[in-house]
Structures are given as structure tokens and as C-alpha cells.
Backbone as CSV, one residue per row, in Angstrom:
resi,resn,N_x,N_y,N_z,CA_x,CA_y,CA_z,C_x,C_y,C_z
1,UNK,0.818,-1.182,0.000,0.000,0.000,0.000,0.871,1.259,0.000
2,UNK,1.981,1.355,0.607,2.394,2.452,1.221,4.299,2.038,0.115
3,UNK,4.306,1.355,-0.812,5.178,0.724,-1.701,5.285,2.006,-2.631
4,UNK,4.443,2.406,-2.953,4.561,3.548,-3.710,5.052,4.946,-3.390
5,UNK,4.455,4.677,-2.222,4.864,6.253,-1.502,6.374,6.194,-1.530
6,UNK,7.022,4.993,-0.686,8.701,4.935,-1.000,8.889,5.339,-1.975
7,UNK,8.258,4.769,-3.149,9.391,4.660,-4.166,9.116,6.199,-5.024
8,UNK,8.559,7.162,-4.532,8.241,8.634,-4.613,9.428,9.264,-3.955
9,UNK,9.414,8.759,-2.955,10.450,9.116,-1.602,11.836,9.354,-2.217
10,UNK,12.287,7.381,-2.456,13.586,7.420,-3.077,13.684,8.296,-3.905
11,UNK,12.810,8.556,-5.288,13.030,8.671,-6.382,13.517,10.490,-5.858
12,UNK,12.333,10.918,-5.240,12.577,12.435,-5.069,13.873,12.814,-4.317
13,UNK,14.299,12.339,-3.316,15.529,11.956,-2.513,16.583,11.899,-3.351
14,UNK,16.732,10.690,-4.084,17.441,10.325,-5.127,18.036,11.498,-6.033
15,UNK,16.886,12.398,-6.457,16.979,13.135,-7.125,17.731,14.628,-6.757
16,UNK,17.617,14.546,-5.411,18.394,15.555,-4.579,20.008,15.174,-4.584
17,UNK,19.661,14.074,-4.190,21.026,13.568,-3.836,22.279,14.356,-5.463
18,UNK,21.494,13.587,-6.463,22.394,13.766,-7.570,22.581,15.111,-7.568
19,UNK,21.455,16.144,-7.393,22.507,17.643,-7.534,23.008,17.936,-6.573
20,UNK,23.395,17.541,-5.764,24.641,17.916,-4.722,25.664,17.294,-5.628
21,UNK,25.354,15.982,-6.071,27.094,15.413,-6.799,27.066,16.002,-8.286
22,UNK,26.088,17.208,-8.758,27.004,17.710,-9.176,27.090,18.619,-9.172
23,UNK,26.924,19.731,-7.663,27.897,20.518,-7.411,29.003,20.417,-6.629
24,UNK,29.223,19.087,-6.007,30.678,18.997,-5.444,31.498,17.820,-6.597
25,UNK,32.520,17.937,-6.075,33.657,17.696,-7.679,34.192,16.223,-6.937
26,UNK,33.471,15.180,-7.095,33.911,13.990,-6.830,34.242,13.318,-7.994
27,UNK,34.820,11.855,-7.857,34.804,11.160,-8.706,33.846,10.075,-9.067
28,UNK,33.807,9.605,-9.943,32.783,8.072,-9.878,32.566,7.361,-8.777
29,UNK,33.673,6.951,-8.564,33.419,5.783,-7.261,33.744,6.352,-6.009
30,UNK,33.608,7.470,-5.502,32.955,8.161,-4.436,31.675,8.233,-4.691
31,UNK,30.945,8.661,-6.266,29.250,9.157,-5.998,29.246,7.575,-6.313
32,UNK,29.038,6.876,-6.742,28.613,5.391,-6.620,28.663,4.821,-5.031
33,UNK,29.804,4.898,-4.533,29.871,4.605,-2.905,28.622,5.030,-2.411
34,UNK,28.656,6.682,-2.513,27.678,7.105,-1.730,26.102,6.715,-2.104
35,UNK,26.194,6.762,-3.327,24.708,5.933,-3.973,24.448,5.095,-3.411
36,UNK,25.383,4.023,-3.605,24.533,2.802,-2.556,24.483,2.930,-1.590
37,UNK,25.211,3.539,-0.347,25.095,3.500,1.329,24.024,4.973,1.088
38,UNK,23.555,5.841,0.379,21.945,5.827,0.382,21.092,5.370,0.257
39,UNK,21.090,4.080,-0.588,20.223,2.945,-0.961,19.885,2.332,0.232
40,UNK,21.218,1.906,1.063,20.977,1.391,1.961,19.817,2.115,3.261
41,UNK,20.110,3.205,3.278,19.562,4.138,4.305,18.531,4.290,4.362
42,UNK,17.751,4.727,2.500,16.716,5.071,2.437,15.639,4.755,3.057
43,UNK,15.147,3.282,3.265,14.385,2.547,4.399,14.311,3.175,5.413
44,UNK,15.215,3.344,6.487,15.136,4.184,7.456,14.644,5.634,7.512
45,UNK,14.972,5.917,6.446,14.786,7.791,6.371,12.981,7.351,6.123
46,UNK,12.963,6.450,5.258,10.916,6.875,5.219,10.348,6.098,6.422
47,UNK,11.169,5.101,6.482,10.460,5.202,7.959,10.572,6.080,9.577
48,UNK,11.566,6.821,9.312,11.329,8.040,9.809,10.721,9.456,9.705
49,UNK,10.499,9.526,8.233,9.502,10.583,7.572,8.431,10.102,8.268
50,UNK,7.872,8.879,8.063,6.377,8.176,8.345,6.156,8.704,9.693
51,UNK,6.856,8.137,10.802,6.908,8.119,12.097,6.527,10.011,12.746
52,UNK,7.188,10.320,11.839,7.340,12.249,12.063,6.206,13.207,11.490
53,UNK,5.842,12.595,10.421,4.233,12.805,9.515,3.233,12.593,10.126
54,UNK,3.236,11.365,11.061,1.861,10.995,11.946,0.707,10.721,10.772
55,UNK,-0.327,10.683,10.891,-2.025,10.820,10.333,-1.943,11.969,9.818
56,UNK,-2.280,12.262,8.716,-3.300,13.708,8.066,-4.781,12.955,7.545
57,UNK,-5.350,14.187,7.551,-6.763,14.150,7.302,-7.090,13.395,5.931
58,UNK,-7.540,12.262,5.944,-7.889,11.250,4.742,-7.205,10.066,4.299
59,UNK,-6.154,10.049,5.219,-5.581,8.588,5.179,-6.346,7.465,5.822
60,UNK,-5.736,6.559,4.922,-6.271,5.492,5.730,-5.933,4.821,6.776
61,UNK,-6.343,4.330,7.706,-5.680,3.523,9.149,-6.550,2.223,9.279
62,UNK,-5.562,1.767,10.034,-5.856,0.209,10.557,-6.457,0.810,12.127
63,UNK,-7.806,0.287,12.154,-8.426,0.653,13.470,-8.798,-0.357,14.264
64,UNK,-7.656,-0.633,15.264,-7.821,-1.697,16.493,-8.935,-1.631,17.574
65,UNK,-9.864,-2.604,17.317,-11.212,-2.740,18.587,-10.712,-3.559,19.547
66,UNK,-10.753,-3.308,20.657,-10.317,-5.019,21.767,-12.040,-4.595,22.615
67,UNK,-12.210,-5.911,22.568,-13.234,-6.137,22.971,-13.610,-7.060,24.257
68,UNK,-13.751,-6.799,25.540,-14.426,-7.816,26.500,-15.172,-8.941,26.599
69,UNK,-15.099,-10.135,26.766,-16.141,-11.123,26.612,-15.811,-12.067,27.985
70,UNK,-17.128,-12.842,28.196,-17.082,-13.790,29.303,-15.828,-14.838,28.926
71,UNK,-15.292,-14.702,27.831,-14.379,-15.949,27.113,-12.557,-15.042,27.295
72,UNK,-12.763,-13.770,27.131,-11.550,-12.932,27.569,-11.482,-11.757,26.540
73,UNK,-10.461,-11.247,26.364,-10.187,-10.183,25.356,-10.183,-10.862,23.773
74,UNK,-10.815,-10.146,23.139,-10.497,-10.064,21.482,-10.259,-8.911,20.967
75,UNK,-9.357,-8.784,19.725,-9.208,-7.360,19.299,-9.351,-8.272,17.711
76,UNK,-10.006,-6.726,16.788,-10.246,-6.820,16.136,-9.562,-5.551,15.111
77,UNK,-9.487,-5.844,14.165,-8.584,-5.060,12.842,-9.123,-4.616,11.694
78,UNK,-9.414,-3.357,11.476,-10.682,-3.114,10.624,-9.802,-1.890,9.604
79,UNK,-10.431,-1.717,8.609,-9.751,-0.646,7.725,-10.739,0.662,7.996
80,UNK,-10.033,2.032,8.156,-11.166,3.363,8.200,-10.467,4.437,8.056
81,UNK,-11.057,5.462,8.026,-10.430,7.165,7.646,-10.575,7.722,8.899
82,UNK,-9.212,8.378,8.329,-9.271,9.633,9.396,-9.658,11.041,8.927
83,UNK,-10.446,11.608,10.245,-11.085,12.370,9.749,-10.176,13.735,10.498
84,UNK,-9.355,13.875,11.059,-8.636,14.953,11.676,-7.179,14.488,11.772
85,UNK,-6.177,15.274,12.241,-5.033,15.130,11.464,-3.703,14.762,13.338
86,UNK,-2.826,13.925,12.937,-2.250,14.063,14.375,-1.176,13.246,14.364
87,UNK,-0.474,13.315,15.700,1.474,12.338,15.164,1.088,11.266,16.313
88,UNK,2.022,10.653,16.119,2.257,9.141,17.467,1.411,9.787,18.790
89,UNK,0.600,8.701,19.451,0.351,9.746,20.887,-0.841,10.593,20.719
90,UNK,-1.073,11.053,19.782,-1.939,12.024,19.713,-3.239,11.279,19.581
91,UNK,-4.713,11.907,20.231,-5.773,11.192,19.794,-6.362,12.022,18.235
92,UNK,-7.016,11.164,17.524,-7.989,11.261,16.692,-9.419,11.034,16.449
93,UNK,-9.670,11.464,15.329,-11.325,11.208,15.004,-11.048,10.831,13.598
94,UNK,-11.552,9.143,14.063,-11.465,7.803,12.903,-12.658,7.662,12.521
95,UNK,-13.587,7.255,11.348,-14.488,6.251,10.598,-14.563,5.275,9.998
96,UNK,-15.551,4.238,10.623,-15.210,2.784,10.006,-16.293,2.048,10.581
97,UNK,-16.951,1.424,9.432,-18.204,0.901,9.179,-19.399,1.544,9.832
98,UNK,-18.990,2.844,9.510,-20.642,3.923,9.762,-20.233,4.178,11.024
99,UNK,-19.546,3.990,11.806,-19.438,4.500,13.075,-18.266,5.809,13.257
100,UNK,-18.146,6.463,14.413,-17.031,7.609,13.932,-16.405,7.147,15.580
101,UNK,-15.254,7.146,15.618,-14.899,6.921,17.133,-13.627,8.330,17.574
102,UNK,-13.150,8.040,18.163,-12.267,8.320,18.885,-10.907,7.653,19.126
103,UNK,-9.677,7.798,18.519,-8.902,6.380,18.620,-7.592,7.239,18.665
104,UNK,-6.543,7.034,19.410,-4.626,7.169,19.963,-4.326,6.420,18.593
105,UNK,-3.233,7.213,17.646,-2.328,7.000,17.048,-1.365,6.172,17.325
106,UNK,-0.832,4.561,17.575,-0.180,3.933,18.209,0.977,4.130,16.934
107,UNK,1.088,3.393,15.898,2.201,3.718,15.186,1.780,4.344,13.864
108,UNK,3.104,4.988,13.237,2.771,5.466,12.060,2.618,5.006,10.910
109,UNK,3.070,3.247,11.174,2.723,2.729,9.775,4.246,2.005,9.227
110,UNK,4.116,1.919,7.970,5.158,0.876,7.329,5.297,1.257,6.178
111,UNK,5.951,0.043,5.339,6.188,-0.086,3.781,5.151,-0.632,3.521
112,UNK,4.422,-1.499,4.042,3.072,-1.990,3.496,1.521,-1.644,4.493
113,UNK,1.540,-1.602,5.982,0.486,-1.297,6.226,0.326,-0.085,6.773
114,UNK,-0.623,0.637,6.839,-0.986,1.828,7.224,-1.102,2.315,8.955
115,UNK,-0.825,3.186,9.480,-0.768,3.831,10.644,-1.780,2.907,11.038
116,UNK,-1.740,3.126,12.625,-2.329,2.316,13.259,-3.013,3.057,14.062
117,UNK,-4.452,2.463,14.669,-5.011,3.568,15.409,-5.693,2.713,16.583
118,UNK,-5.892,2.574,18.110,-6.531,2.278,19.085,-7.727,2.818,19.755
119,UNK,-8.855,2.411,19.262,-10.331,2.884,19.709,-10.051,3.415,20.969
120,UNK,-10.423,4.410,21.416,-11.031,4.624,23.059,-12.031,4.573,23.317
121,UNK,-12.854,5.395,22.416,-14.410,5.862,22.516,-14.925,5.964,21.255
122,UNK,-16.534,4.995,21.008,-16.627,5.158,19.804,-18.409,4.914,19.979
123,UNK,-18.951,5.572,18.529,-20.271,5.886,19.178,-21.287,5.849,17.573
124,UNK,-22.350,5.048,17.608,-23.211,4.723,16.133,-23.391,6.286,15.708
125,UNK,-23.263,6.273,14.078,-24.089,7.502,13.558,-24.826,6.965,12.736
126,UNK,-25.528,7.675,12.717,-27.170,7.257,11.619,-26.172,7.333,10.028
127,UNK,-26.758,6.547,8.790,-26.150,6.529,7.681,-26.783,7.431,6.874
128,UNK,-26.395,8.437,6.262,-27.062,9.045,5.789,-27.780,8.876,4.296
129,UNK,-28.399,9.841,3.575,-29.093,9.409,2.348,-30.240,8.582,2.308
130,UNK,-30.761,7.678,3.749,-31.944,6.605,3.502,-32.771,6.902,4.037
């Protein structure tokens, strides 16, 4: 899901990178060196962009329910939008399956799945249009 966004990342990154090498006066195999031990890095840097970006308004999140039962805890994993914008820590206002809740930003996400979000408080809205 989030495969693309990297490869935006690198590419734009990437693209920085090269005009610095060529305004400083290296040789080949210094900017090749450094090419790849950016290659290597890059991973880290978006997953530190990610982590620092938090939620904006219209992404999608993975919205964690844990639920009580006479049998013990279940949590459940649902796909929904966010409807307000916020980093690690911070609470939000999520939607997902007609309901609008209340849910803590636990992580920001990955190369493949999307930020993560933990219900606190969550409450039916009528569907509209019927």
C-alpha cells in the first residue's frame, strides 16, 4: 500500500542527492559509494519521515477494537479514515463501518500497512441518504 509512496520518496531523494554530486567535484566511485550507502539508508529515512508525519486528514488507518467477553479479550482489525489530522500519541477522530470513534495513534505505519489507530471511545451515527 504504502510501496509507492517509498518509491516517490527514493526517487525524489534520489533526485536531490544527484545535484549535490554535481555541485561537489567527486569522482565516480565516491558518488557510486555514496549511492549505494543511500540505498541502503533510504528505508530508514521513510520510515522516519512516516513516524514524524503521523495521520493527516484522509488517510487510511488500521483501526484496532479489543473487545471484553465472558471468554476474555479479542481485538479486532478493521480498515477506516481519518477524519482529523495528528502524530504518534496524539488522539484522533477515525471512521469505520458507519461508526465515527475516537482512537490514539499507536504507530505510524510501514512499507506496506498503514498507521495504526486504538479505539477509546466510539459511538453509532445514523447513515445518511436513507
Amino acid at each position: 500500500m504504502r510501496l509507492g509512496s517509498f518509491f516517490k520518496f527514493y526517487l525524489i531523494t534520489s533526485g536531490l542527492l544527484f545535484l549535490i554530486f554535481s555541485i561537489l567535484n567527486l569522482s565516480i566511485v565516491k558518488m557510486l559509494l555514496l549511492f549505494f550507502a543511500y540505498s541502503f539508508i533510504s528505508p530508514y529515512a521513510f520510515k522516519f519521515f512516516l513516524e514524524h508525519r503521523g495521520v493527516t486528514k484522509g488517510d487510511t488507518v488500521l483501526v484496532t477494537l479489543e473487545k471484553k467477553s465472558g471468554f476474555g479479550l479479542s481485538i479486532e482489525k478493521l480498515s477506516g479514515k481519518a477524519i482529523t489530522s495528528g502524530k504518534i500519541g496524539d488522539v484522533i477522530e477515525v471512521e469505520f463501518m458507519g461508526r465515527r470513534a475516537s482512537a490514539e495513534v499507536v504507530s505510524g505505519g510501514g512499507f506496506i500497512f498503514p498507521p495504526e489507530v486504538k479505539v477509546l471511545f466510539y459511538q453509532e451515527t445514523p447513515i445518511r441518504g436513507v
